[in-house]
Structures are given as C-alpha cells and as structure tokens.
C-alpha positions in Angstrom: 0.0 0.0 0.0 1.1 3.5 -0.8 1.0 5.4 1.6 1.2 9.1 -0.1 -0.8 10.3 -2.7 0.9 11.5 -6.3 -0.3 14.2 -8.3 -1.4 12.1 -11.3 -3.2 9.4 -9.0 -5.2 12.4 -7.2 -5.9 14.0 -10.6 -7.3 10.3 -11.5 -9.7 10.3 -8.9 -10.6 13.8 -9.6 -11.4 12.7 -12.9 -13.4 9.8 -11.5 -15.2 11.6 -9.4 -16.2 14.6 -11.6 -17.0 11.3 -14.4 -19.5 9.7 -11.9 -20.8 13.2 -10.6 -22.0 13.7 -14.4 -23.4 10.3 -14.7 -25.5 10.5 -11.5 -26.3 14.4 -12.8 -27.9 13.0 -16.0 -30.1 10.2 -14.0 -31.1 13.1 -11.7 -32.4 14.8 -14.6 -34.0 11.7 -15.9 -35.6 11.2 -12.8 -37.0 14.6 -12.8 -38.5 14.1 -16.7 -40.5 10.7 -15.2 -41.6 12.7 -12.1 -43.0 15.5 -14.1 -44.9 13.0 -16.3 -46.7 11.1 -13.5 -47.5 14.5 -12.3 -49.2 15.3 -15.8 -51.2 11.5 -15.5 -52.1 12.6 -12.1 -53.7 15.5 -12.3 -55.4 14.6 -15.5 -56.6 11.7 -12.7 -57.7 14.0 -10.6 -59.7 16.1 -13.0 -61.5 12.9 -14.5 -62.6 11.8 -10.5 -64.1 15.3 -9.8 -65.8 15.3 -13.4 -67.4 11.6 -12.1 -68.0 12.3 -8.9 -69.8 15.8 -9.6 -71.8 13.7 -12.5 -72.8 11.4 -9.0 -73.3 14.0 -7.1 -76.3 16.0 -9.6 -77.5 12.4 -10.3 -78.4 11.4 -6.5 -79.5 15.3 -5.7 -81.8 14.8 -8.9 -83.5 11.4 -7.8 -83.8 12.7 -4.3 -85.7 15.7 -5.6 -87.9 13.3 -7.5 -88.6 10.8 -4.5 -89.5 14.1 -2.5 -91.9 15.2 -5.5 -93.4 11.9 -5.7 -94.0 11.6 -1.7 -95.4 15.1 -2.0 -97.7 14.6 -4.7 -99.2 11.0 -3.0 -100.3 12.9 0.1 
C-alpha cells in the first residue's frame, strides 16, 4: 500500500469523481422528466374523478328531488 498520494493518481480520482458526478447528474435529470410525467397523469386523474363524482353527485341530488316530489304529490 502507498501510503502518499501522487499528483497524477489524485488528478485520476478527480477525474473519476467529476465522471460519476455527471453520470448520477444525468439520471437526476431523468428522474425529474418521469416525475414531471406522472404528475401530468395525475392530475389529469384527478380532473376525471371530480368530473365523475360531480356527475354522481347532480344524479343522486336529482333522484332525491324526484322521490321528494313523488311523496309530496301521494299525500
């Protein structure tokens, strides 16, 4: 084992380093371009569910209406 570090061996692990630091830069930024995605699939998601449960929501206020007009009407 060495036990002191040369100039050309620490510049080789600078270069390392900074080599890795790029590659793990790049999947970073990957990542980022998948998060953003699901975020576009989510809130398109989102949208659909309020859409369906508003749609509910007028459906069961309009058949409630119609039970209380009937009931109404038979007494």
């Amino acid at each position: 084992m060495r036990s002191t570090w040369t100039d050309s061996r620490l510049d080789d692990l600078k270069d390392r380093i900074d080599s890795r630091l790029d590659d793990l830069s790049e999947r970073i930024g990957d990542l980022s371009g998948r998060v953003d995605a699901q975020s576009g699939r989510i809130d398109a998601l989102q949208h659909a569910i309020l859409l369906v449960g508003g749609g509910m929501l007028a459906a069961f206020v309009g058949v409630l209406a119609a039970m209380i007009g009937l009931i109404a009407t038979q007494l």
